[in-house]
C-alpha positions in Angstrom: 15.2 26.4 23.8 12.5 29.5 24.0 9.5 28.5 26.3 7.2 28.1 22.8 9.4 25.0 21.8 9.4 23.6 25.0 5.5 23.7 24.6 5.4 22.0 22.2 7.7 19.0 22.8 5.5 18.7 25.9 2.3 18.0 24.1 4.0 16.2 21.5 5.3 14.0 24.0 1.6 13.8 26.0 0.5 12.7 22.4 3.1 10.1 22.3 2.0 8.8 25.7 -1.5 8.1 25.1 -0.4 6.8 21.7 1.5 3.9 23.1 -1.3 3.2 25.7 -3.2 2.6 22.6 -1.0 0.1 21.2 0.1 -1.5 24.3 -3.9 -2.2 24.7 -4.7 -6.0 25.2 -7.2 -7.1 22.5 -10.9 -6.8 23.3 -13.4 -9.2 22.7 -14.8 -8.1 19.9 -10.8 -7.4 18.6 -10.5 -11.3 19.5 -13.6 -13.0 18.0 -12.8 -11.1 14.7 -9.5 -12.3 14.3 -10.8 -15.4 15.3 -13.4 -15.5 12.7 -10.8 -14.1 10.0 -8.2 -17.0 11.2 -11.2 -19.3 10.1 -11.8 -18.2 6.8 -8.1 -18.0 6.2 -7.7 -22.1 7.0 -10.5 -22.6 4.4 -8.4 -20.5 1.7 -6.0 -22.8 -0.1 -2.7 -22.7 0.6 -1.4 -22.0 -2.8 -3.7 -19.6 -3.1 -2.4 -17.9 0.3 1.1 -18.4 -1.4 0.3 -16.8 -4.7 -1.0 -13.5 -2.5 1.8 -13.8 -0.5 4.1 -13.8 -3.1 2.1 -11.2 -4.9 2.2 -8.7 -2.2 5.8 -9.7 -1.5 7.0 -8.3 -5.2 4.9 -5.7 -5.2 5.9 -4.0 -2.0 9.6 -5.1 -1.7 9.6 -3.4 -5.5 8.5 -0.3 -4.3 10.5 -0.1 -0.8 13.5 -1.3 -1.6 13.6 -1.3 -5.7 16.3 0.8 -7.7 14.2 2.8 -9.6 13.1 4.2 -5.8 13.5 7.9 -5.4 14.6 8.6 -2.1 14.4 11.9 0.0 17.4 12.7 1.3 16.9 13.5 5.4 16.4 17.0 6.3 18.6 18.1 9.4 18.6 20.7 11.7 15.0 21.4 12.4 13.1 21.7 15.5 10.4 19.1 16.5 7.6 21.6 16.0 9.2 22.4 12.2 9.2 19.1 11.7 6.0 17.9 12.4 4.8 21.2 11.0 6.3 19.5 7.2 5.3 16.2 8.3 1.2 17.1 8.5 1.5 19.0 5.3 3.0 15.2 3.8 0.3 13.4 5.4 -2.6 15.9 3.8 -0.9 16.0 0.4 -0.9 11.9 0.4 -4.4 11.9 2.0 -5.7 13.7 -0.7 -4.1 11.7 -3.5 -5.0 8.5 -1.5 -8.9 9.8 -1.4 -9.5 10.7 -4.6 -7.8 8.4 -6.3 -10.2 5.7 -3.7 -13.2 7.4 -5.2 -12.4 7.1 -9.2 -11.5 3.2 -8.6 -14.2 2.5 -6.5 -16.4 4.6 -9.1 -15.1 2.3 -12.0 -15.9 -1.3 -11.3 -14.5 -4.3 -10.7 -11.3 -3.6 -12.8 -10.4 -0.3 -11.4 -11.1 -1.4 -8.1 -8.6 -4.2 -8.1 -6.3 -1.8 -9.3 -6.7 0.5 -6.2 -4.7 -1.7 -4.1 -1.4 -1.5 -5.8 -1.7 2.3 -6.6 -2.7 3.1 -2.8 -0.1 0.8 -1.6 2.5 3.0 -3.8 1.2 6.0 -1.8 1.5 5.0 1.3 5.0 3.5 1.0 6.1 7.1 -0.5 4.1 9.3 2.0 6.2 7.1 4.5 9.4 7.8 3.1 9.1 11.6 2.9 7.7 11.5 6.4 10.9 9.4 7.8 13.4 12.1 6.0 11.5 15.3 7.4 12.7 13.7 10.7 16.2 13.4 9.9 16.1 9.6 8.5 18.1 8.0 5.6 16.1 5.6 4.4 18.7 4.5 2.3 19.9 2.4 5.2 18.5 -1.4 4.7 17.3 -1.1 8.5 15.3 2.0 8.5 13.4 0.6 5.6 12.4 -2.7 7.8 11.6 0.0 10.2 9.3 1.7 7.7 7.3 -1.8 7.5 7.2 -2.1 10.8 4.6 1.1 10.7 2.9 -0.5 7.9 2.4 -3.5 10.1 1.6 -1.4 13.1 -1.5 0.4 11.3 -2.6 -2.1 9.1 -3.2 -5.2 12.1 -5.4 -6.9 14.7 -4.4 -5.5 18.3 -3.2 -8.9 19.3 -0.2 -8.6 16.4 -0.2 -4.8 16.9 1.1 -5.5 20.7 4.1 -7.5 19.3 5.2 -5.1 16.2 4.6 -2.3 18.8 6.9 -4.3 21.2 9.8 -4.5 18.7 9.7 -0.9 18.0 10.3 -0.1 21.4 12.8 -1.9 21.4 13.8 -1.2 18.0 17.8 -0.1 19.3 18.5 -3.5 20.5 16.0 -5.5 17.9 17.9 -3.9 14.8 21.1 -5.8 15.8 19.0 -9.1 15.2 17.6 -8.0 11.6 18.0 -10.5 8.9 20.8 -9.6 6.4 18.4 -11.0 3.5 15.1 -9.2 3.1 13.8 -12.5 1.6 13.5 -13.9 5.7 11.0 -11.0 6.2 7.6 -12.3 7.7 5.8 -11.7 4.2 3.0 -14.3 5.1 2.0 -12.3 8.4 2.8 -9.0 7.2 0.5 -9.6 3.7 -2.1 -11.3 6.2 -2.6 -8.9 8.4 -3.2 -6.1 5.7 -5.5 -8.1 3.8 -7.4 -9.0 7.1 -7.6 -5.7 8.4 -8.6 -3.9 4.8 -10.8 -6.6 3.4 -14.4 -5.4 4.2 -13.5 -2.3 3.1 -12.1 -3.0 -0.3 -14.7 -5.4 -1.0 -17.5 -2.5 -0.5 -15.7 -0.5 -2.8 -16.3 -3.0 -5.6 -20.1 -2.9 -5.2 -21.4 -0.6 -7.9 -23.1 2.9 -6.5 -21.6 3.0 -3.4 -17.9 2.3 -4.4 -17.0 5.8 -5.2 -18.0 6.8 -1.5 -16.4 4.0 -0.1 -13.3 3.9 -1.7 -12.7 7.8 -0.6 -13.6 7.4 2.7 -11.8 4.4 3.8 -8.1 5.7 1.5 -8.8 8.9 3.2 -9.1 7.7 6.9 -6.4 4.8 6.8 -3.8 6.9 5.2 -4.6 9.9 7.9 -4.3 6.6 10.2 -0.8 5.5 9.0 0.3 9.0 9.0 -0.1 9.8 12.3 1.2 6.2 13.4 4.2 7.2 11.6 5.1 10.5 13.6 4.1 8.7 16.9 6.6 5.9 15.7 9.3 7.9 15.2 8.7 10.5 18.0 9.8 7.3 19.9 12.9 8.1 18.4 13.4 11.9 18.5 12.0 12.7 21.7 13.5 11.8 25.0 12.5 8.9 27.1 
């Protein structure tokens, strides 16, 4: 391995260090008081109408991760880390840029187009995921490595206090992917749609609010898919680059 490629593993793997301090962070007090606060409001919400949303988000995302119609990359082997990640920010830009202008013409259109953000941007950042997982040398058409793909999903999209846990099953992912249920139907749907609705909520609902929604709407698809992207090459530099 020539001295450039060493290099680069190095910083790659000083990323990956400070990246898991991050998620290994306990919640602060702020972090706590606003999950808190969301719990709240969540106990007022009905339960059927926390079971229509969770079965609404269910179909929706189990549709486009594990559907038929799915086009999967097929992994790409051979490649160096630095050639890798090299693909892997050119995914993450292309997605990015999809994500944020499609985030400013919904937000620009109203009520209507705004609720339709949330399944087209959700259909973005499931795909961006998957090309990202085969640049590294994934087959996603393994059951497992699709759970694994949520598992980032979770990851970006919660409160510290359920990012420590998720975080906690990746590391262990090697032993924890023995346990996996066979049926994706046990899937924790009801945390998993909970947690993205918590964490997104303020957001999307300023993107409904006429004159600024076009602004808001790019700038929050912008900077949470640039956020899931780079939790996804942290996630699976876990996997790539020695302990």
């Amino acid at each position: 391995m020539t001295s450039s490629l060493i290099s680069y593993n190095q910083q790659a793997q000083e990323e990956l260090v400070r990246w898991q301090k991050r998620m290994q962070r306990k919640p602060s007090f702020l972090n706590r008081l606003s999950k808190q606060t969301q719990n709240r409001i969540n106990r007022i919400i009905p339960e059927k109408v926390h079971t229509a949303i969770t079965s609404a988000i269910k179909q929706m995302t189990r549709a486009l991760i594990f559907g038929a119609g799915l086009s999967t990359p097929d992994p790409i082997p051979d490649l160096t880390l630095a050639d890798r990640e090299n693909r892997v920010r050119a995914i993450i830009r292309a997605h990015r840029n999809t994500a944020t202008a499609e985030g400013a013409i919904t937000g620009a259109g109203g009520l209507l187009l705004g609720l339709a953000d949330f399944p087209i941007w959700l259909g973005i950042k499931m795909k961006m995921l998957f090309e990202i997982a085969a640049t590294y040398g994934i087959d996603t058409r393994d059951y497992k490595e699709r759970i694994y793909l949520l598992h980032i999903f979770q990851l970006t999209f919660s409160s510290q206090q359920h990012r420590n846990r998720i975080y906690s099953q990746l590391e262990q992912w090697r032993e924890d992917v023995i346990l996996l249920p066979a049926d994706i139907h046990q899937f924790d749907w009801r945390s998993f749609q909970q947690e993205y609705r918590d964490y997104i909520d303020i957001a999307k609902l300023l993107q409904l609010v006429p004159g600024i929604g076009a602004v808001v709407g790019a700038y929050v698809n912008h900077r949470l898919t640039e956020k899931l992207g780079q939790y996804a090459m942290n996630a699976y530099r876990m996997r790539t680059l020695p302990a």
